[in-house]
C-alpha positions in Angstrom: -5.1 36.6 51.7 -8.0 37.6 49.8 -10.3 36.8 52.6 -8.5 39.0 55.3 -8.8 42.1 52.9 -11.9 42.8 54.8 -9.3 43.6 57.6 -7.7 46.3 55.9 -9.9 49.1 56.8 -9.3 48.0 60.8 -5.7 48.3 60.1 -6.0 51.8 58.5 -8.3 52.6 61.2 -5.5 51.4 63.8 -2.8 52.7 61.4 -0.7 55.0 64.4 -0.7 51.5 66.4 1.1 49.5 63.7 3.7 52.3 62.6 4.5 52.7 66.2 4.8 48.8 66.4 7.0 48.8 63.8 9.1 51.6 64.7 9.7 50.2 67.9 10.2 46.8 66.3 13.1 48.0 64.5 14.7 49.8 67.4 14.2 46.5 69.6 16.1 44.6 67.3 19.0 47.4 66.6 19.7 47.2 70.4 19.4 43.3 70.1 22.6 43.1 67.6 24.7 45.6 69.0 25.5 43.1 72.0 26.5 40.6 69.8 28.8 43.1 67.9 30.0 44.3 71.5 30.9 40.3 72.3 33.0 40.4 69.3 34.9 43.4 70.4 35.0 42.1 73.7 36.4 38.5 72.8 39.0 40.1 70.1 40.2 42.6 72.9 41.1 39.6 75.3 43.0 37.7 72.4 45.0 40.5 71.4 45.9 41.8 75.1 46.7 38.1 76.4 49.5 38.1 73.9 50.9 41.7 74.8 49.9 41.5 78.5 52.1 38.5 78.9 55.1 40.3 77.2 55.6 42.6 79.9 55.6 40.1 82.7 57.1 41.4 86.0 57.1 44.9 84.9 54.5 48.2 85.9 53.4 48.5 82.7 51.3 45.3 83.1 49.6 46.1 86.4 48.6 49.3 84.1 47.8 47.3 81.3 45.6 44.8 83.3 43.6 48.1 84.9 42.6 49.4 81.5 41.9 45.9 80.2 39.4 45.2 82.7 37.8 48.8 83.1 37.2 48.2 79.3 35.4 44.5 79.6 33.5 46.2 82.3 32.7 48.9 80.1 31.6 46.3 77.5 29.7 43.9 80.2 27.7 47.3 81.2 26.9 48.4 78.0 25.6 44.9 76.9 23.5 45.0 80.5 22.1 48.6 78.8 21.3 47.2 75.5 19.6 44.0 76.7 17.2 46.4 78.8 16.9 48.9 76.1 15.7 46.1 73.9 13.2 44.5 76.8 11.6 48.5 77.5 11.1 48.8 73.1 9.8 44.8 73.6 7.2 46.3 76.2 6.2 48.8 73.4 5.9 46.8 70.6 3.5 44.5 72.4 1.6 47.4 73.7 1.2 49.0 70.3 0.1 45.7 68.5 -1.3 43.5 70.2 -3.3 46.4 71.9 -4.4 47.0 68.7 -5.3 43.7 67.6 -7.5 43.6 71.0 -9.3 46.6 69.5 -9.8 45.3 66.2 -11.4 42.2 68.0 -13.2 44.3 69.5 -14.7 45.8 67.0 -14.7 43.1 64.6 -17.3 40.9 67.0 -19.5 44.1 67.6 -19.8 44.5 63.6 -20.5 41.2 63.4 -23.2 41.2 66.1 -24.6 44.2 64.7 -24.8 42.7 61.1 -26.2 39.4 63.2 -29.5 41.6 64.0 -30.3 43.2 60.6 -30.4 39.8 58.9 -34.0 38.4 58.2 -35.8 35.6 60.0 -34.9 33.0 57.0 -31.2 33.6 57.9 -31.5 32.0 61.1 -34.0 29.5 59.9 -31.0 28.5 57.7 -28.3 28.2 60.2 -27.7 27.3 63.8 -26.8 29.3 66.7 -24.1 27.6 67.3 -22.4 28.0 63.8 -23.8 31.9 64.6 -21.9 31.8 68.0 -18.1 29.9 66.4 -17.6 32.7 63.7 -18.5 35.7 66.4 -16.1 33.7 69.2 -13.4 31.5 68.0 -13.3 32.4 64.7 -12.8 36.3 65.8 -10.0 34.8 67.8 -7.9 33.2 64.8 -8.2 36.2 63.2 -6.9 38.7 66.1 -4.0 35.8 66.3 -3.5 37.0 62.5 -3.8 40.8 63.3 -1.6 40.2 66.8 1.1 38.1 67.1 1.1 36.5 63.6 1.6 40.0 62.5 4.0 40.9 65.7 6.7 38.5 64.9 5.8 38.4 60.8 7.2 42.4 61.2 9.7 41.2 63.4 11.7 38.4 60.8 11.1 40.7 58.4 13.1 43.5 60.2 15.3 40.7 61.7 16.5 39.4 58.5 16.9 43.2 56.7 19.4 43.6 59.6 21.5 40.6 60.7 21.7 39.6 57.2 22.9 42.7 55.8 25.9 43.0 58.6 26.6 39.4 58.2 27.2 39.2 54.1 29.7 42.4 54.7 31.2 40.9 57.7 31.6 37.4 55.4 29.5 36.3 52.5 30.5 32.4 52.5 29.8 31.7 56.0 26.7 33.7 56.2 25.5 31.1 53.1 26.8 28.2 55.8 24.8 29.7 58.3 21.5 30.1 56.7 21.6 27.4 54.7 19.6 25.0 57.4 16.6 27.5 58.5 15.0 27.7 55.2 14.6 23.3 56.3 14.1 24.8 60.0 10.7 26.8 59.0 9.7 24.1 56.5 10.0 21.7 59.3 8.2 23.6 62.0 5.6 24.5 59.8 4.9 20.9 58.8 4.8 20.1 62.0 2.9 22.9 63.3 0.1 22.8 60.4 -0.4 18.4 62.0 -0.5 19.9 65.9 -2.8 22.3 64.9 -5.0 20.0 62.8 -4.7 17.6 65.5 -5.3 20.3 68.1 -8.6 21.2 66.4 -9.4 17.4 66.6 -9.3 17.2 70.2 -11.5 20.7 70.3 -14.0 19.1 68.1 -14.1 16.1 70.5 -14.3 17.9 73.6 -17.3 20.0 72.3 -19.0 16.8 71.4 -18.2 15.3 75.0 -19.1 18.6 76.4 -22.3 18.4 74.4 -23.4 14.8 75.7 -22.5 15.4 79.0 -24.8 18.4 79.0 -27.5 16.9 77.1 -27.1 13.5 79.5 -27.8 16.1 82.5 -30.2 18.1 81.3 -32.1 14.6 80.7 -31.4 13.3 83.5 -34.9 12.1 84.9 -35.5 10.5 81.1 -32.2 8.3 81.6 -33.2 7.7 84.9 -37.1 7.1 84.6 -36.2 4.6 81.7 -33.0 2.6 83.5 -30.9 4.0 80.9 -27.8 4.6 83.1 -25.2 2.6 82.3 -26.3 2.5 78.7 -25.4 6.5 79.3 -22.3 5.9 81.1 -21.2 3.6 78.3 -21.7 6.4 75.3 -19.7 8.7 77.6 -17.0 5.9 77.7 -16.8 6.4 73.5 -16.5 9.6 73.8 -13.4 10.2 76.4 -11.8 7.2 75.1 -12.1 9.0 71.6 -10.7 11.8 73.2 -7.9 10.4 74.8 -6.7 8.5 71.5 -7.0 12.3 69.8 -4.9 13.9 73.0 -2.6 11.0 72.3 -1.5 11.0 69.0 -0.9 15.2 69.6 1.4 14.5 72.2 3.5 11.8 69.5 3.1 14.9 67.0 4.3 17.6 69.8 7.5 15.0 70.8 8.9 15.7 67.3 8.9 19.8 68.0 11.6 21.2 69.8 14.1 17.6 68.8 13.8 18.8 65.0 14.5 22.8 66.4 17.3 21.4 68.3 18.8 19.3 65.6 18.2 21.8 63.0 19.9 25.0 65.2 23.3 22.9 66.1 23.7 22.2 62.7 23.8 26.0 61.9 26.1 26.7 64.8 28.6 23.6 63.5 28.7 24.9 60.1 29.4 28.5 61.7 32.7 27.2 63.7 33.8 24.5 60.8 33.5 26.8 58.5 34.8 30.0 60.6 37.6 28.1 61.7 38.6 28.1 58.2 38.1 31.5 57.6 40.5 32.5 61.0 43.3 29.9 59.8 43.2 31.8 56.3 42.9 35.5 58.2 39.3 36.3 57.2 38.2 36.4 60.3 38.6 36.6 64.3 37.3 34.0 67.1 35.7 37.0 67.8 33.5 37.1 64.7 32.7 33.4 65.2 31.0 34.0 68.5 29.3 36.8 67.1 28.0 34.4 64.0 26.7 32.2 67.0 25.1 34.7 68.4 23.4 36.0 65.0 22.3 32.4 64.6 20.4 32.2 67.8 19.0 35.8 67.2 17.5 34.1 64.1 16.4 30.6 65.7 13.1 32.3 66.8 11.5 34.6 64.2 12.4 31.4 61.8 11.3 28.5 63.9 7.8 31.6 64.4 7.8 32.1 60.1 6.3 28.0 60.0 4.0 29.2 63.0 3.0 32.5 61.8 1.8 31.0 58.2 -0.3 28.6 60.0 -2.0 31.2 62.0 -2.2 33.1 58.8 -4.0 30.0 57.1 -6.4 29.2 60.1 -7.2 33.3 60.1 -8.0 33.2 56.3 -10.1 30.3 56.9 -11.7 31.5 59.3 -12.3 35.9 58.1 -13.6 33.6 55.0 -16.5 31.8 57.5 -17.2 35.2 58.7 -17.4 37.0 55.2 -20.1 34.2 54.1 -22.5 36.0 56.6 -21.4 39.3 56.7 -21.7 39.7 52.9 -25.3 38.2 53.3 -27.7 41.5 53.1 -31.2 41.9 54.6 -34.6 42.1 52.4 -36.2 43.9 54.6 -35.5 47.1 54.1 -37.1 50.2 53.5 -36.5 53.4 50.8 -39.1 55.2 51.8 -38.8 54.8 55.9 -41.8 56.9 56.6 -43.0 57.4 59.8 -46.8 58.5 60.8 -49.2 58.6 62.8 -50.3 54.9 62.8 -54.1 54.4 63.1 -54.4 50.6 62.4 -56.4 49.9 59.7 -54.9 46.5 58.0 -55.4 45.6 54.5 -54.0 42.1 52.9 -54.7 41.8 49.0 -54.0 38.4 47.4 -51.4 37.4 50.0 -49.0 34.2 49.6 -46.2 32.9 51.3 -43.6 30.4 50.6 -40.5 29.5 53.2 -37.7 29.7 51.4 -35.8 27.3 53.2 -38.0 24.9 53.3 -40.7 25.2 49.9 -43.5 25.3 52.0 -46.1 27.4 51.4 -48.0 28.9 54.0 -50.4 31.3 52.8 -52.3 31.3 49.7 -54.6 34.2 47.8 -55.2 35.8 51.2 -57.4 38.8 51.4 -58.9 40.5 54.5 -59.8 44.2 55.6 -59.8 44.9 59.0 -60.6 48.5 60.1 -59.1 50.6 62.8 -59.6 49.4 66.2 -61.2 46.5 65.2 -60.0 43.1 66.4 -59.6 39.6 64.1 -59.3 35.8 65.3 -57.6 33.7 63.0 -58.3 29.8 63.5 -57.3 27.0 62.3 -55.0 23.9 62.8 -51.6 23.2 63.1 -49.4 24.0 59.6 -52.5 26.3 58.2 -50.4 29.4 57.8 -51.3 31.3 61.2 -48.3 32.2 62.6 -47.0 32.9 59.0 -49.6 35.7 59.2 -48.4 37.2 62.8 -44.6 37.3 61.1 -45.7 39.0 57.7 -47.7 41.6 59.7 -44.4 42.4 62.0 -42.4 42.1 58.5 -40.4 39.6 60.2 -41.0 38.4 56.7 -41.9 39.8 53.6 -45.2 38.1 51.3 -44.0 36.4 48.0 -46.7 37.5 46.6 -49.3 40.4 47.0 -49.2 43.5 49.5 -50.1 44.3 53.1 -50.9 47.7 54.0 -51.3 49.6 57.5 -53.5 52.9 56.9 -53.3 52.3 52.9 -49.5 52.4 52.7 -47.6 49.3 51.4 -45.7 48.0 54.6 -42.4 47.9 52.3 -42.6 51.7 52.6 -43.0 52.1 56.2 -39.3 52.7 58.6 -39.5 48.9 59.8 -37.8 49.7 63.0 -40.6 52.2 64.0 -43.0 49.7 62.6 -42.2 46.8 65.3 -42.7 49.7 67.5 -45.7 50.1 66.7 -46.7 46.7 67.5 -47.1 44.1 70.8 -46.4 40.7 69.7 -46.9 37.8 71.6 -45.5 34.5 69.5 -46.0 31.4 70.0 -42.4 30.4 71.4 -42.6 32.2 74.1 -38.8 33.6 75.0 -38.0 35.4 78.1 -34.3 36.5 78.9 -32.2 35.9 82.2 -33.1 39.2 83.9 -35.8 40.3 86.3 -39.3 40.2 85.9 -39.8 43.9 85.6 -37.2 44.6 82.9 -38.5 41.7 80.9 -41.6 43.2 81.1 -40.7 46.4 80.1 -38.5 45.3 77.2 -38.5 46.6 74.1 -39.5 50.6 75.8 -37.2 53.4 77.5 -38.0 52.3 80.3 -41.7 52.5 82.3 -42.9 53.8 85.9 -43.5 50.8 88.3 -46.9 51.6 88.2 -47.6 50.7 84.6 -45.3 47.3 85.1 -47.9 46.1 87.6 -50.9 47.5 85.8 -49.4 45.2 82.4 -48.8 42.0 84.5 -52.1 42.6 86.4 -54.2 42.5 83.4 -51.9 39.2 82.6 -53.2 37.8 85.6 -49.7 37.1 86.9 -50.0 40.3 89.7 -50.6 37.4 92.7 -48.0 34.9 91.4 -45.4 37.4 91.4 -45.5 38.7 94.9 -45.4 35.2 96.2 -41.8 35.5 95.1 -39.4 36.4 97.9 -37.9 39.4 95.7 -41.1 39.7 94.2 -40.3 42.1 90.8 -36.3 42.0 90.9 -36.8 37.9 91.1 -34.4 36.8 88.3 -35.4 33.8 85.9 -33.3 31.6 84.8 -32.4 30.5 81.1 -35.1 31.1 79.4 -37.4 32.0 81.9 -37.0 28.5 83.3 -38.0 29.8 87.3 -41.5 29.8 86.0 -44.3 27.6 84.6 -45.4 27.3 81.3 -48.5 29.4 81.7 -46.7 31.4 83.8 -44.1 32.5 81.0 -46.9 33.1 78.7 -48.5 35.7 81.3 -45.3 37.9 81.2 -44.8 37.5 77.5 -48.5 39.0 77.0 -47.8 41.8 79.8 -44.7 42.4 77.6 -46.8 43.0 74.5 -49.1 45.1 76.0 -46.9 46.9 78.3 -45.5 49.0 75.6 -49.0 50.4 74.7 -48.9 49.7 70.9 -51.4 50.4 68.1 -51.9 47.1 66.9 -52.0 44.0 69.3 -50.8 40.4 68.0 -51.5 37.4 70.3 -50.0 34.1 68.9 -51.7 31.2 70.2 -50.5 33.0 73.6 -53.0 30.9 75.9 -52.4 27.5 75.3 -50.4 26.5 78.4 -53.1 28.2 80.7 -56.1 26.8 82.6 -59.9 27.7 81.3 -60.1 29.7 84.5 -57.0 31.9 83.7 -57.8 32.0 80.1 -61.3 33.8 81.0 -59.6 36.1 83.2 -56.5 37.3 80.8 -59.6 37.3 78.3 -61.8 39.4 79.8 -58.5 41.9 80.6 -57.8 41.5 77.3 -61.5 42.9 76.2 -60.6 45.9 77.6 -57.5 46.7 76.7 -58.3 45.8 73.3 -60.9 48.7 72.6 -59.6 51.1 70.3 -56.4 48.9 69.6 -56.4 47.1 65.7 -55.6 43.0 67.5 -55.2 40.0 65.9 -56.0 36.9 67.8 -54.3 33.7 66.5 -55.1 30.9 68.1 -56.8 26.3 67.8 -59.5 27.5 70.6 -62.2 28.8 70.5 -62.7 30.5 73.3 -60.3 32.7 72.7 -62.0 33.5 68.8 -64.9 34.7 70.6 -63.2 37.6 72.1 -62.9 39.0 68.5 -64.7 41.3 66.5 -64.7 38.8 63.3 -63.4 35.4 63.3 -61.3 34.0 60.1 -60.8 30.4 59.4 -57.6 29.3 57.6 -57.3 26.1 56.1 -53.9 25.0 54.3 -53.2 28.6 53.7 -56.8 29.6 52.6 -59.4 31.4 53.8 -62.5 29.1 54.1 -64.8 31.2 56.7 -65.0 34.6 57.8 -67.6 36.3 60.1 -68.8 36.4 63.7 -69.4 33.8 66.0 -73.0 33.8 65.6 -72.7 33.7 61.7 -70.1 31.1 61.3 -72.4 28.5 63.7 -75.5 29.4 61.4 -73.0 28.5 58.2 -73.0 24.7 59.8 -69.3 24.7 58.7 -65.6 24.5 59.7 -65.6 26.6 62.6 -68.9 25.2 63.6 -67.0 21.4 63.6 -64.2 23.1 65.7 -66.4 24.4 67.8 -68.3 21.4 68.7 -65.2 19.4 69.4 -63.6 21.5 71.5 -67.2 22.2 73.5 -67.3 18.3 74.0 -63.2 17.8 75.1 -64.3 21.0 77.6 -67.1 19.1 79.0 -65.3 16.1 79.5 -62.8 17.7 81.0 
């Protein structure tokens, strides 16, 4: 219970919802017992007028006699009719007080969660999977509601049940009410038992049918690999493992499920023996009337449910701890990046790294190492290198999608710790590496990330992507959806929209990840020579293994396992006869071959 603490604040929030539930919860089960107390009446009435109906056999009296009697079991049968619909109208309302307001506290429990989701660091989801992030904001939420719904619901319900039918029963007759009760405490011990090994095996067969769900998916996806490599049957045979695992799992449920409602059944006539053994006793010694039996029998089956739901509800109250417990591990995991300061100006671009160094928490690796650089205003910077020498590292820091472990950036001479990190990203067009583009149209993932933008600064962006021609080839031309992922269009094609994206939004300082690779020389020279433009006055940072792209920048940096090894202009860095020279040589010879 610890764990679900965290709900109590939705429940005070919600507070009218479960007072009304409960209110109406009590009233529900007052017009549930009067019936049975109207039975007794009813039942005790018929014995005692049998015996002097029959006395006045063949007189006028008894035609009187049999009038009233039936008026009054008519009375009775109506009245039971009114307190059985009484009881279904408070029903209605107890439902639509709390498990209405366990919908809203699902509600808001997944957008709190979501919302927490997005102020958590890049090492967070470096850490764990999305779809460990996806089971605590979707079937984890759902135990819980069943904890904050129903479990709650009928939790209120044997609670209230129990005050009631009890309290009437011991002062109606305290040794048979000890007969009667004396198999449910084994009745909810039972069913929970059971319950706990359906759910565990329910939860088997879930975990099955994800993984089935996940090869077949995967097999599909892969589907000219399996085929291109005569890997068919070898596929078909895996997927054999898997449903025949499943189908063992669905069986031995069902042997578990067989045992339910026999061990409820069993259990409940045992009650209702011991109520008429034991009751007859009590009517040959005058305790009681056959009318108070039937009404025991009654009581008994009023308390059949809310016991046989006690061993349910504790399970649901387990699997929601269990779960509110998953979802606490994330929630109560704060961002580092965070500001105290949050200021906001003017930004003019001027970059500043002092001693710089990086190390991936997750991993140990370290990226950057004693990295310095100046770059002015306006001005724009190639970073080079090869693969694993800290150059994307350096597009994250800069967006303080990560902060350095040691030194300081600055933007204008202020630490980038100080700055409001929301309008920072603002401030900024990023193109990374992997490039992601969401299931909507082309012109709203263009303008992402901005209030909206006139049609005619869409084109303009995708123009000086070199995408302009591509697009209205498309039957729908802007409003053409992609698919997942932006899987309608090519490789280079994606990375054309992601860089109309970034420069779309106008920002101050321009960061181009490797954003070329996937296109042709031809392109490349076109987006470049776009780029040269719209780079003039705008702080950039080109990141890129090619060249040609370096040579579009102001000053070209060379990183080498985190280091700086060369820094200068084209021309200068081929008179140094050193690494960029090498790279450049190689890449001028794989061009000519080409």
């Amino acid at each position: 219970m610890k764990a679900l603490a965290y709900l109590n604040h939705y429940l005070v929030k919600y507070k009218w919802y479960l007072i009304l539930g409960t209110l109406f919860t009590i009233i529900s089960n007052l017009f549930g017992i009067i019936p049975a107390q109207l039975v007794r009446y009813a039942l005790d009435l018929v014995g005692e007028t049998l015996d002097i109906y029959y006395l006045f056999d063949g007189s006028t009296i008894q035609s009187e006699m049999y009038d009233v009697f039936t008026s009054t079991i008519l009375l009775y049968g109506l009245m039971i009719l009114a307190m059985a619909l009484l009881k279904g109208f408070f029903l209605f309302l107890v439902r639509q007080t709390i498990i209405v307001m366990s919908r809203h506290i699902e509600y808001d429990l997944k957008n709190d969660i979501y919302e927490h989701y997005q102020t958590l660091p890049m090492s967070f989801y470096r850490q764990h999977n999305t779809g460990d992030l996806m089971a605590r904001i979707s079937e984890d939420v759902s135990k819980v509601r069943m904890y904050v719904g129903p479990a709650l619901m009928y939790g209120i319900n044997l609670i209230v049940l129990f005050i009631l039918v009890i309290s009437y029963m011991v002062s109606v007759n305290a040794k048979l009410t000890f007969y009667v009760l004396l198999p449910l405490p084994l009745l909810s011990v039972s069913i929970y038992v059971v319950n706990s090994m359906i759910i565990r095996r329910s939860e088997e067969i879930q975990r099955q049918l994800s993984n089935m769900s996940t090869y077949v998916q995967e097999a599909f996806s892969g589907i000219r690999v399996i085929k291109a490599f005569v890997q068919e049957k070898y596929s078909f045979l895996n997927f054999q493992k898997e449903t025949e695992d499943f189908k063992n799992k669905s069986l031995n449920l069902t042997k578990v499920d067989a045992l339910f409602f026999p061990i409820i059944m069993l259990l409940v006539g045992l009650s209702n023996v011991l109520v008429i053994y034991v009751g007859g006793q009590e009517i040959i010694n005058g305790n009681l009337t056959p009318g108070n039996i039937t009404e025991f029998i009654l009581y008994v089956n009023m308390l059949t449910w809310p016991v046989m739901a006690l061993g349910w509800t504790t399970s649901q109250i387990q699997r929601a701890a269990a779960s509110q417990a998953r979802i606490n591990e994330y929630l109560e995991q704060k961002t580092t990046i965070s500001s105290e300061k949050k200021l906001k100006p003017a930004i003019e671009g001027a970059l500043r790294f002092e001693n710089v160094g990086f190390l991936y928490p997750d991993s140990g690796i370290r990226a950057l190492q004693k990295f310095t650089l100046d770059v002015k205003p306006g001005e724009s910077i190639a970073v080079l290198g090869t693969t694993g020498s800290g150059k994307s590292t350096l597009a994250n820091l800069i967006c303080r999608l990560y902060d350095p472990t040691e030194g300081t950036i600055y933007l204008d001479g202020v630490p980038l710790k100080e700055y409001d990190v929301r309008y920072l990203r603002k401030q900024m067009g990023y193109v990374p590496q992997d490039v992601f583009l969401f299931s909507d149209t082309i012109a709203n993932n263009v303008q992402f990330g901005t209030d909206g933008l006139p049609h005619a600064k869409i084109e303009q962006a995708v123009k000086d992507a070199d995408l302009l021609a591509n697009i209205q080839e498309f039957p729908h031309g802007f409003d053409t959806r992609l698919g997942e992922r932006g899987v309608t269009l090519s490789g280079g094609q994606k990375q054309r929209l992601s860089i109309a994206r970034a420069i779309a939004r106008d920002p101050k300082i321009l960061i181009l990840d490797d954003c070329l690779s996937a296109v042709d020389t031809n392109t490349e020279n076109i987006i470049l020579n776009n780029l040269k433009r719209i780079m003039q006055d705008r702080t950039s940072v080109i990141i890129s293994h090619r060249v040609s792209s370096a040579k579009l920048a102001d000053r070209i940096v060379m990183l080498d396992d985190g280091y700086i090894v060369e820094e200068g202009t084209h021309d200068e860095l081929i008179e140094k006869d050193g690494a960029y020279k090498e790279l450049y040589e190689k890449q001028l010879v794989v061009e000519e071959e080409i």
